[in-house]
PAZA-675650 format. One record per residue: residue number from 1; residue in one letter; z, x, y of N, C-alpha, C, CB in turn. Coordinates in pm, 1 decimal. Glycine has a CB too. Example, Ala and Ser with C-alpha at 12.3 -4.5 7.8 and 13.67 -1.06 7.14 Angstrom:
BEGIN
FITI  nukol  drendren       n.Z       n.X       n.Y      ca.Z      ca.X      ca.Y       c.Z       c.X       c.Y      cb.Z      cb.X      cb.Y
FITI      1         A     780.0    1319.0    -569.0     780.0    1230.0    -450.0     780.0    1320.0    -330.0     904.6    1130.8    -447.3
FITI      2         S     708.0    1285.0    -225.0     714.0    1367.0    -106.0     787.0    1290.0       3.0     572.5    1408.4     -59.8
***
This chain:
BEGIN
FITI  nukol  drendren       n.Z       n.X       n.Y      ca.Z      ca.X      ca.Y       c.Z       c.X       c.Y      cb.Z      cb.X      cb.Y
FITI      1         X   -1430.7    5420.9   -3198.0   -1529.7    5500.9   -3130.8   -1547.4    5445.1   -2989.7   -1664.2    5502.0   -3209.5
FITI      2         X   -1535.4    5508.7   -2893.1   -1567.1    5471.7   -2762.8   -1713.1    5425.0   -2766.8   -1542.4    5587.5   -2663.8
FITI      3         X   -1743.4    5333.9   -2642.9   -1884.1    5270.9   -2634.8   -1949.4    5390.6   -2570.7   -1899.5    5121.0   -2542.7
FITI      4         X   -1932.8    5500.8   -2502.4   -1994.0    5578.6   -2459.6   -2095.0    5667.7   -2573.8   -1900.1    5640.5   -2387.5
FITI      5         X   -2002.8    5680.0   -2682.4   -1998.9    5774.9   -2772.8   -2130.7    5707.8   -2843.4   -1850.9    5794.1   -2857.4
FITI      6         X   -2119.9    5574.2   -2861.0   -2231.9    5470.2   -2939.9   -2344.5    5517.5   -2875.4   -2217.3    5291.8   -2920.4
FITI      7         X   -2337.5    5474.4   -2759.4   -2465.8    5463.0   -2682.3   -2524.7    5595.5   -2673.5   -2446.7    5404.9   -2540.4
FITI      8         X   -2458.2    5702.2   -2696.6   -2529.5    5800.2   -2671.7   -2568.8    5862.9   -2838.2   -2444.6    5896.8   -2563.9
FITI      9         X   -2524.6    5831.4   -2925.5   -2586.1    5794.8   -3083.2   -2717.9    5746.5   -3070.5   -2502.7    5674.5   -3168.8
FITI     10         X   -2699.7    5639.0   -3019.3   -2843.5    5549.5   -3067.8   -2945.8    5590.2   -2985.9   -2838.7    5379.2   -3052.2
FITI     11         X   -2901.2    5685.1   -2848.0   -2979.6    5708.4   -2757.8   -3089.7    5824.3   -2851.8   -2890.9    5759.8   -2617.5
FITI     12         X   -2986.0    5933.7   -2894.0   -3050.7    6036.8   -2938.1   -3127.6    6019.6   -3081.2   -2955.7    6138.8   -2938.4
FITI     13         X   -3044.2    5911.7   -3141.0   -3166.8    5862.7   -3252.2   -3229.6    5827.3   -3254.0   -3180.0    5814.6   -3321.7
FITI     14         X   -3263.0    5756.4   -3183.4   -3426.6    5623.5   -3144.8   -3496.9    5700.0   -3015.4   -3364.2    5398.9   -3065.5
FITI     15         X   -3464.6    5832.7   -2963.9   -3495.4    5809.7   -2857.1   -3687.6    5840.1   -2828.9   -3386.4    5894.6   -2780.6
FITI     16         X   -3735.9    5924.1   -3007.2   -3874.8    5924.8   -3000.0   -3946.5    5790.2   -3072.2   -3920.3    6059.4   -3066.2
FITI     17         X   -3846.9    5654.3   -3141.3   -3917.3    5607.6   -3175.1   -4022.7    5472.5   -3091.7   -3851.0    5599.2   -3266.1
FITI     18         X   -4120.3    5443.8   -3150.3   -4160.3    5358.7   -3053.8   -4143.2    5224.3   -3088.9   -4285.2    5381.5   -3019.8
FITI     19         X   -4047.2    5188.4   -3179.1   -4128.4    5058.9   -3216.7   -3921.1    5001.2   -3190.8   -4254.3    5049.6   -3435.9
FITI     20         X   -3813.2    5092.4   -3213.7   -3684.2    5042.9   -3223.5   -3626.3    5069.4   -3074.8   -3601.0    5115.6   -3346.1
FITI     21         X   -3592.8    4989.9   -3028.7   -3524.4    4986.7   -2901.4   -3332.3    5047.3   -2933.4   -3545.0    4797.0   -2839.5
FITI     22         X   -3337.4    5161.9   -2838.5   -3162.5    5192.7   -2905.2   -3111.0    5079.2   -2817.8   -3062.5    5380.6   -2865.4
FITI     23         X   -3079.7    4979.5   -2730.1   -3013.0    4944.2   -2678.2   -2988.5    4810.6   -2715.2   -3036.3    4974.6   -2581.9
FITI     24         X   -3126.1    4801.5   -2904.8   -3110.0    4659.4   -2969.7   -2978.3    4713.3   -3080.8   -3284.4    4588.9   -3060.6
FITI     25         X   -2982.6    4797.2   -3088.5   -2911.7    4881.8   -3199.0   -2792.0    4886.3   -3131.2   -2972.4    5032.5   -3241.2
FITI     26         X   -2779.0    4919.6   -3021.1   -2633.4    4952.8   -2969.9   -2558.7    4794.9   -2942.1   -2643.5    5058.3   -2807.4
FITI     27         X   -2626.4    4728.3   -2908.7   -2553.0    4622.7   -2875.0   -2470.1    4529.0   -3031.0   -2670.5    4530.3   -2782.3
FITI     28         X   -2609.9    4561.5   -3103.2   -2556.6    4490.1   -3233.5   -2386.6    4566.8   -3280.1   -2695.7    4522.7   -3376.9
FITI     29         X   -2411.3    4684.8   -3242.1   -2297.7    4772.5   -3357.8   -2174.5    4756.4   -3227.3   -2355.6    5000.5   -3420.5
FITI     30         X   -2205.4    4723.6   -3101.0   -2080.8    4754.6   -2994.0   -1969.1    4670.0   -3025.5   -2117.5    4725.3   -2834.7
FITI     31         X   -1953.0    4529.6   -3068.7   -1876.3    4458.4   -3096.0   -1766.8    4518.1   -3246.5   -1963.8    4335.7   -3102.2
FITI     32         X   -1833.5    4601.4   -3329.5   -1752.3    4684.5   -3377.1   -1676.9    4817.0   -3380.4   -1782.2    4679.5   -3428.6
FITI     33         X   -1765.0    4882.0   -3245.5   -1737.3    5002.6   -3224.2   -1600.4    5056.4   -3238.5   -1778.7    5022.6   -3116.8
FITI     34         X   -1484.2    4935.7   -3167.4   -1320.2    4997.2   -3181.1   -1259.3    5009.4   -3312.0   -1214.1    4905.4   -3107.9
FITI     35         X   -1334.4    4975.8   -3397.3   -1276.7    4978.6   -3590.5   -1336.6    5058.8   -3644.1   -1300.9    4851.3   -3699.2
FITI     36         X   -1510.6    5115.5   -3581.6   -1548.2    5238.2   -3704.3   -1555.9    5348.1   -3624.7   -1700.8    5225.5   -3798.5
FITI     37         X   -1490.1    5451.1   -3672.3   -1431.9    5600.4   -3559.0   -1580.3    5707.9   -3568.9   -1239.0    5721.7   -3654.9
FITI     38         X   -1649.0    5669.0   -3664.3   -1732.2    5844.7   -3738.5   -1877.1    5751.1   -3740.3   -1658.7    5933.3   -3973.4
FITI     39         X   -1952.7    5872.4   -3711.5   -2095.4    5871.7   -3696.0   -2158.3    5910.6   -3916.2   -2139.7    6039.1   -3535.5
FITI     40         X   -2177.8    5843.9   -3985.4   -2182.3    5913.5   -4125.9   -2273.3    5898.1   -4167.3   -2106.2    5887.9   -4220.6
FITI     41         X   -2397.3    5885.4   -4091.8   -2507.8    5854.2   -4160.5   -2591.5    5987.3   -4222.9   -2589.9    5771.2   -4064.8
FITI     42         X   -2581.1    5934.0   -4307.4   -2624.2    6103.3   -4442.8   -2543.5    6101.1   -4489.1   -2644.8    6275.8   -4415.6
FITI     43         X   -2372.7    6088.0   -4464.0   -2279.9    6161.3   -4571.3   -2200.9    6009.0   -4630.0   -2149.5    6303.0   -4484.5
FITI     44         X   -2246.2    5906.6   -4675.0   -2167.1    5796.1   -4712.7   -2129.0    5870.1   -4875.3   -2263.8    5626.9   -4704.9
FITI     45         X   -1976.6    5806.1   -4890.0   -1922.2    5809.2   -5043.1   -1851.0    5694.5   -5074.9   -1827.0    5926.4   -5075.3
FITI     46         X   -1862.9    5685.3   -5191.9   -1747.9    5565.1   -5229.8   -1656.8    5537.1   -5153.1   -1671.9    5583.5   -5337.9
FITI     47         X   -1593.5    5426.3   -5210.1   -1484.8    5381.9   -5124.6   -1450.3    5386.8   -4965.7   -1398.2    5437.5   -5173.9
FITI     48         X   -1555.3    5440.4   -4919.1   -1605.2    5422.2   -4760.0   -1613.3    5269.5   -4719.9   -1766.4    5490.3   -4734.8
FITI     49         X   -1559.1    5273.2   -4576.1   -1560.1    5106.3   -4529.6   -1684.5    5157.0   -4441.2   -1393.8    5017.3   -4429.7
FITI     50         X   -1755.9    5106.2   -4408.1   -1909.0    5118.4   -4311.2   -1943.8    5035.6   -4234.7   -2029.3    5121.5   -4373.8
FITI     51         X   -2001.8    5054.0   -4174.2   -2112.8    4941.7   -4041.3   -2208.5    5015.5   -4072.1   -2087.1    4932.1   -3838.8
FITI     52         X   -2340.4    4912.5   -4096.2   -2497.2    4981.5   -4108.5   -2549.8    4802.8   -4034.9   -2574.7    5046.2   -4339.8
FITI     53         X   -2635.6    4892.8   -4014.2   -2753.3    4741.4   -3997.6   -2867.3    4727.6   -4087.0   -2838.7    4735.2   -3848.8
FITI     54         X   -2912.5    4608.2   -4102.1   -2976.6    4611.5   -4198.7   -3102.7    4482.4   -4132.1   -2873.4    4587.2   -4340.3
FITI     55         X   -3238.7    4522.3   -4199.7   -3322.4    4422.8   -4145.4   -3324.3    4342.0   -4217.8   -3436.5    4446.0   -4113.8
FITI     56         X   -3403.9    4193.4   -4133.5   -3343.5    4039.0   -4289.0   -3551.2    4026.8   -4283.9   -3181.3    3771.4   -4189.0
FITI     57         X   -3584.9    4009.7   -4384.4   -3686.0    3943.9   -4382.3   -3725.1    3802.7   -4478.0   -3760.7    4039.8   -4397.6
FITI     58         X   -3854.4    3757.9   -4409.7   -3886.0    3623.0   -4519.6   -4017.8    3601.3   -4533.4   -3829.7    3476.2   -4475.0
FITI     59         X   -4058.6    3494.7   -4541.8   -4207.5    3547.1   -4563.5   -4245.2    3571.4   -4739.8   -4220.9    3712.0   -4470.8
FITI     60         X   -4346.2    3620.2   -4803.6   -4334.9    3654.3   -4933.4   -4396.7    3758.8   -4924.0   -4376.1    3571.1   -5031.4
FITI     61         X   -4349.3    3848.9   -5083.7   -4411.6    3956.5   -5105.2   -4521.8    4030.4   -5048.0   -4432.4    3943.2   -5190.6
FITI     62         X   -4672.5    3966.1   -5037.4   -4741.4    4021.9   -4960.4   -4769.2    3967.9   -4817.6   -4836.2    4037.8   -5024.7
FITI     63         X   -4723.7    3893.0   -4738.8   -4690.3    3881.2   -4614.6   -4547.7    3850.3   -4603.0   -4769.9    3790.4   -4554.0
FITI     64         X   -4495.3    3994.4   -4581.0   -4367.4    3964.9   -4522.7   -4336.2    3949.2   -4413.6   -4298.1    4027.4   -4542.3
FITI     65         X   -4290.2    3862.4   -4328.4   -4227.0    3812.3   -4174.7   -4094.7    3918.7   -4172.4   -4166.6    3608.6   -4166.6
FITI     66         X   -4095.6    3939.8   -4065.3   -3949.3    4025.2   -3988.1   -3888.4    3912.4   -3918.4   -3984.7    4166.8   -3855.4
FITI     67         X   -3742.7    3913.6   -3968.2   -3686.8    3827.8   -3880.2   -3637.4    3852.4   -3777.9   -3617.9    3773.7   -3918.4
FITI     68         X   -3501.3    3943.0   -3818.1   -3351.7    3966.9   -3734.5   -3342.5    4116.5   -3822.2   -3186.6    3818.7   -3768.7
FITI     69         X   -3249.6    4143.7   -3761.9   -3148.1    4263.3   -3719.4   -3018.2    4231.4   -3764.9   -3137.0    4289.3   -3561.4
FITI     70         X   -2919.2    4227.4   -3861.8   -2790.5    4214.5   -3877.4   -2729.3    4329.0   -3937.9   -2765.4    4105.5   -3944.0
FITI     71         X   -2552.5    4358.1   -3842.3   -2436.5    4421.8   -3829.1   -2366.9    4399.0   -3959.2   -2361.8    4377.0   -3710.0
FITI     72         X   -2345.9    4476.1   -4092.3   -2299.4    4395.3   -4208.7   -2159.6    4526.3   -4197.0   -2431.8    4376.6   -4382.5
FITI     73         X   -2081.0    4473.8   -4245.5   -1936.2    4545.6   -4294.1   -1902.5    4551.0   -4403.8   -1827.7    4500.4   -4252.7
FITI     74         X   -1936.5    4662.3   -4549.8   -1895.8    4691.0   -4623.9   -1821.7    4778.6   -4666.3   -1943.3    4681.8   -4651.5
FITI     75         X   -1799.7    4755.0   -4770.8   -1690.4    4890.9   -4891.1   -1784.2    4926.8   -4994.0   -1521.3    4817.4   -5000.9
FITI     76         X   -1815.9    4989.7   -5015.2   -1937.1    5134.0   -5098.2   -1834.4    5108.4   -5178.7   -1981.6    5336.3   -5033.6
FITI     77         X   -1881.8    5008.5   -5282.6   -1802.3    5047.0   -5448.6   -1833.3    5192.1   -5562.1   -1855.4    4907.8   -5555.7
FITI     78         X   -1966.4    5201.5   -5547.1   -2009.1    5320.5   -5606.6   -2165.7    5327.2   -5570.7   -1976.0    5321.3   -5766.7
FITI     79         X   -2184.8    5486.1   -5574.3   -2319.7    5550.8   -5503.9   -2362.2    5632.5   -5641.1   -2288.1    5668.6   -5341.5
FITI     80         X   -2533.7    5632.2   -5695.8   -2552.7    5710.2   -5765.3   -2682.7    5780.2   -5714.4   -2544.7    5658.4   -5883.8
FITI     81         X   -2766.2    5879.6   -5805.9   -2881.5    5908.1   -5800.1   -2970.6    5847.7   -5921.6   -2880.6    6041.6   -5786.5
FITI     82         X   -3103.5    5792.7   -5906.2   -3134.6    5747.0   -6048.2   -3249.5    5873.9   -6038.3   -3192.5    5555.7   -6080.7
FITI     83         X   -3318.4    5818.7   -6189.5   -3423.1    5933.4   -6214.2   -3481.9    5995.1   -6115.7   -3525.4    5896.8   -6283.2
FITI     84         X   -3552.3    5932.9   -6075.6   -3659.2    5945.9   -5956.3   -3570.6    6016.8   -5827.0   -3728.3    5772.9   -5907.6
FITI     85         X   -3439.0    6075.9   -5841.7   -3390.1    6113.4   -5737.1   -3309.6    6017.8   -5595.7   -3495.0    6177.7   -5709.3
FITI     86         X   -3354.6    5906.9   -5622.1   -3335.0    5800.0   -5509.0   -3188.8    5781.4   -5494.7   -3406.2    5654.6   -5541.4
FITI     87         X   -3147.2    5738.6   -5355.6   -2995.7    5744.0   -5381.3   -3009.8    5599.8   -5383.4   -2880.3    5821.1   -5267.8
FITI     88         X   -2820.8    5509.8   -5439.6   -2867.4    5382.9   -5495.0   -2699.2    5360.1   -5421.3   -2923.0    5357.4   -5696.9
FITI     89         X   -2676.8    5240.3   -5347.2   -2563.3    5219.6   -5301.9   -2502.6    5122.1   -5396.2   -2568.9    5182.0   -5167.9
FITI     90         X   -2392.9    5087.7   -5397.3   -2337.6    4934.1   -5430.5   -2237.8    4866.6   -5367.6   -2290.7    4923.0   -5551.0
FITI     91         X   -2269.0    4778.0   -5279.8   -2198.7    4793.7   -5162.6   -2092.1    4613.9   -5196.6   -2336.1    4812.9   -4994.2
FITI     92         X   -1992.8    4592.0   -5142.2   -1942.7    4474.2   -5119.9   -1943.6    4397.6   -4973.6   -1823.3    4491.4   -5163.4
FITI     93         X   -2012.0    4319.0   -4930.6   -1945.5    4190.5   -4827.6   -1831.0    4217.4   -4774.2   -1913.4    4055.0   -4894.1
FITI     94         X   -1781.9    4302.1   -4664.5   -1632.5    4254.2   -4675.1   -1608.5    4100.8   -4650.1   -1544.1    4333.3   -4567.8
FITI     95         X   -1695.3    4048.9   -4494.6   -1705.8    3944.0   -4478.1   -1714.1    3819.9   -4612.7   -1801.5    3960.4   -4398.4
FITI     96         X   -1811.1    3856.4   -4670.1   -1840.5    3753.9   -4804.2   -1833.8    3774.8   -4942.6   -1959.8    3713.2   -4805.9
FITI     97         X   -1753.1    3874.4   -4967.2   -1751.2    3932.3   -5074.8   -1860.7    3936.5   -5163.6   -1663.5    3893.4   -5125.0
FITI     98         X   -2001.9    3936.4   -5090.6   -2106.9    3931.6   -5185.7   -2115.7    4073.6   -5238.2   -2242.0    3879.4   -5124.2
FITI     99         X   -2183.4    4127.7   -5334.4   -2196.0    4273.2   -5401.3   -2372.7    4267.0   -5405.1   -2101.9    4290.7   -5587.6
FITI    100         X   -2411.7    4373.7   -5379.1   -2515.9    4402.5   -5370.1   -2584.1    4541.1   -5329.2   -2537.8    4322.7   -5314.5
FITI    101         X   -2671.6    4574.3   -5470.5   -2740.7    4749.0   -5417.3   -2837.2    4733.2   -5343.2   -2808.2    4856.9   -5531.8
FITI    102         X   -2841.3    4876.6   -5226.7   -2897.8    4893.1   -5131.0   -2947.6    5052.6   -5157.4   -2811.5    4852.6   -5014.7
FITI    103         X   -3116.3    5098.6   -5111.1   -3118.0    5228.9   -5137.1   -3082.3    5347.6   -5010.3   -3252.4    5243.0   -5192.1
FITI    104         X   -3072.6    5461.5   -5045.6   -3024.1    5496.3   -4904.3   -3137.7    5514.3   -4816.7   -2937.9    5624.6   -4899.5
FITI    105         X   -3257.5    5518.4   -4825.9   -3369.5    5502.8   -4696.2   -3332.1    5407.7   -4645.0   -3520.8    5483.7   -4715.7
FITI    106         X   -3307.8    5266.0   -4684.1   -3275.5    5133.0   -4606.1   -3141.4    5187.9   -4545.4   -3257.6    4978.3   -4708.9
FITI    107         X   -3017.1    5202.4   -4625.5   -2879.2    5214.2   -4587.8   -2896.2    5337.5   -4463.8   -2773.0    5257.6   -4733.7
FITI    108         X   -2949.3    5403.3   -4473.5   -2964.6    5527.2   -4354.4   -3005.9    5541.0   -4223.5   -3035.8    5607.1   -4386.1
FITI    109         X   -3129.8    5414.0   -4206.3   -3221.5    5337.9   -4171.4   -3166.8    5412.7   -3971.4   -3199.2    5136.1   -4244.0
FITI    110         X   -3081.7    5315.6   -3991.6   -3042.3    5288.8   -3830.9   -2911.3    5351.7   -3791.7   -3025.7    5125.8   -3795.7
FITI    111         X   -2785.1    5319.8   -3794.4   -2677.4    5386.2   -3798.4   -2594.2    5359.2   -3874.4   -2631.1    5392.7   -3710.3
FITI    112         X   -2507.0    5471.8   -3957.6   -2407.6    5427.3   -4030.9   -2264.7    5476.4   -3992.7   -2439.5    5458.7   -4158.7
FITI    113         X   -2146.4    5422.7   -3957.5   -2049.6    5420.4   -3889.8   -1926.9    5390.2   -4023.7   -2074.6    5311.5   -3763.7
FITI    114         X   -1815.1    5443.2   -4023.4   -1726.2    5459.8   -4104.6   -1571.2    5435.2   -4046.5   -1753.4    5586.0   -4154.4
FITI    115         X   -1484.1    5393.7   -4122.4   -1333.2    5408.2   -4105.9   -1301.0    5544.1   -4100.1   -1252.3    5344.9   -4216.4
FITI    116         X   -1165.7    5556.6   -4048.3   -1097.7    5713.2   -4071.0   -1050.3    5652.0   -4217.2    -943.1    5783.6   -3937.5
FITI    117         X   -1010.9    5744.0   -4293.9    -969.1    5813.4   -4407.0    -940.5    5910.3   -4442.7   -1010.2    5810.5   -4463.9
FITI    118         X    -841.9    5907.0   -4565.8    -822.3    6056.9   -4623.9    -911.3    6168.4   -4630.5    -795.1    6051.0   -4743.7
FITI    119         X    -926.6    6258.1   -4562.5   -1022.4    6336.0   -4525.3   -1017.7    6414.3   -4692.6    -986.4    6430.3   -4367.9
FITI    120         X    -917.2    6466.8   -4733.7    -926.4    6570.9   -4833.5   -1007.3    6505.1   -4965.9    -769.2    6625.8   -4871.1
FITI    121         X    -984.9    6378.4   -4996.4   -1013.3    6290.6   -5094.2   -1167.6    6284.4   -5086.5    -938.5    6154.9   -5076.1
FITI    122         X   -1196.4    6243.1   -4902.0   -1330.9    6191.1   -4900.9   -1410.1    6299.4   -4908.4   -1366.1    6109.4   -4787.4
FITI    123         X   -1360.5    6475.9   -4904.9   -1418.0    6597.1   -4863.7   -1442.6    6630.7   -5024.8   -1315.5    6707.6   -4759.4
FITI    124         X   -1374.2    6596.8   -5081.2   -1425.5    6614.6   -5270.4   -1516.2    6537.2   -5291.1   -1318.1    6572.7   -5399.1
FITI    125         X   -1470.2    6417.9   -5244.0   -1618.9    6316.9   -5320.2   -1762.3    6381.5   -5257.7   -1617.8    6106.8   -5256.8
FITI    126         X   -1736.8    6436.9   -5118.6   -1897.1    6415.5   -5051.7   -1948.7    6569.5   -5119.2   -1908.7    6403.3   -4827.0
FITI    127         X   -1862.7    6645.4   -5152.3   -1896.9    6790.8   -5194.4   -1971.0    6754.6   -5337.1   -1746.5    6903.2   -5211.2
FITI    128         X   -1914.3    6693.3   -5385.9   -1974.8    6564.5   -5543.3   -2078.9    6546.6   -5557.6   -1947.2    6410.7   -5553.4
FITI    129         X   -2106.6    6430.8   -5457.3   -2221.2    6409.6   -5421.9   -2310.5    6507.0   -5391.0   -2214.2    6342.6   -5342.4
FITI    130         X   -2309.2    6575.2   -5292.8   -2434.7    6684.7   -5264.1   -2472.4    6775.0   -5364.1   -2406.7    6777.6   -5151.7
FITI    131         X   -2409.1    6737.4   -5493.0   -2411.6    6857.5   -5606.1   -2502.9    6784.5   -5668.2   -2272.2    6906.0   -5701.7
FITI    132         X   -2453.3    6655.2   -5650.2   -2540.5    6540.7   -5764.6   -2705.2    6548.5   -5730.0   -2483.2    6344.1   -5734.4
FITI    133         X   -2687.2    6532.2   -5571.7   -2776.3    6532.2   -5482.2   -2920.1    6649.1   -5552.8   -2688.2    6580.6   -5332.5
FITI    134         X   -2849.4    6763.5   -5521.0   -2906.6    6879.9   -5525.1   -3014.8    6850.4   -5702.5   -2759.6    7018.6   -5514.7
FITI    135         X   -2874.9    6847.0   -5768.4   -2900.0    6869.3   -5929.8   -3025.0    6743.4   -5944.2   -2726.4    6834.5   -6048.5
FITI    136         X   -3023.1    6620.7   -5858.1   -3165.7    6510.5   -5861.5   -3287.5    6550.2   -5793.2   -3137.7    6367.3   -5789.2
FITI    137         X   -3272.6    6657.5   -5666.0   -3411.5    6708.3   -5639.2   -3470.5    6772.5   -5704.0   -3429.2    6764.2   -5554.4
FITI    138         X   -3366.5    6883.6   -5747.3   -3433.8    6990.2   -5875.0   -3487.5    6943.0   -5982.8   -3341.0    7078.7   -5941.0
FITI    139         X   -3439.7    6859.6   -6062.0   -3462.7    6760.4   -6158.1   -3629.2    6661.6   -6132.2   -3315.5    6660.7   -6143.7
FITI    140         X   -3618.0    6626.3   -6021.9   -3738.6    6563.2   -5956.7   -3834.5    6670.0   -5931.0   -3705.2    6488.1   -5823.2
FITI    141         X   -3844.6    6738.8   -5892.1   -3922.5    6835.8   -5855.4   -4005.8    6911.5   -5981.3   -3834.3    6925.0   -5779.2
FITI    142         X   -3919.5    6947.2   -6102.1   -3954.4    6981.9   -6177.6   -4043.5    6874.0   -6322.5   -3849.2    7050.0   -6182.1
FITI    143         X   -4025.7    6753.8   -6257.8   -4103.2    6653.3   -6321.6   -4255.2    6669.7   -6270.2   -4041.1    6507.5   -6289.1
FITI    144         X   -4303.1    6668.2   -6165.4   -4384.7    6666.7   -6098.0   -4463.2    6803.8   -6186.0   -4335.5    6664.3   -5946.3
***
């Protein structure tokens, strides 16, 4: 992805918020920009390689401290919906091979950036998904 292309992402996403600076966002993701080609935030599927950022905090449960801001590089082993409708990631480390679920409000958060890939492969899975998608709002909705 060209750096132009970034900057003008983060411009138009952050550009009503008040509290996220796009140009903390852009800088974090620029050092990867020449490896992830696609803007995918909303449409992640399995086996997707990604750039998201993610916030670190510490502190405890009821006073939590904000720390940092970190650039993580994973592979989406598998994505579901649970009851409640929520989407649920499971993502790998590429860096550290750690494994760990993430929900998609967090995963969506800031920007999510992708490899090229088999388009036809990844165009079934995401059609998949939005079915799954659909079939968990309705499902949710009708609990209520």
């Amino acid at each position: 992805m060209k750096l132009e292309e970034l900057k003008k992402i983060c411009e138009l996403r952050f550009k009503d918020d008040k509290f996220i600076n796009h140009n903390d966002i852009y800088e974090l993701l620029k050092p990867f920009a020449r490896r992830y080609h696609n803007d995918s935030t909303g449409d992640i599927v399995s086996e997707d390689k990604i750039l998201f950022i993610q916030d670190r905090w510490g502190g405890t449960y009821k006073k939590p401290i904000f720390l940092d801001r970190v650039a993580l590089e994973c592979e989406v082993l598998k994505e579901s919906y649970g009851k409640s409708g929520q989407h649920t990631f499971t993502l790998k480390n590429i860096n550290t091979n750690e494994i760990f679920l993430i929900k998609g409000r967090n995963l969506y958060k800031y920007v999510v950036l992708t490899k090229n890939r088999d388009n036809l492969k990844r165009a079934k899975l995401l059609d998949e998904k939005h079915f799954r998608g659909k079939k968990a709002r309705v499902k949710n909705k009708t609990n209520f």
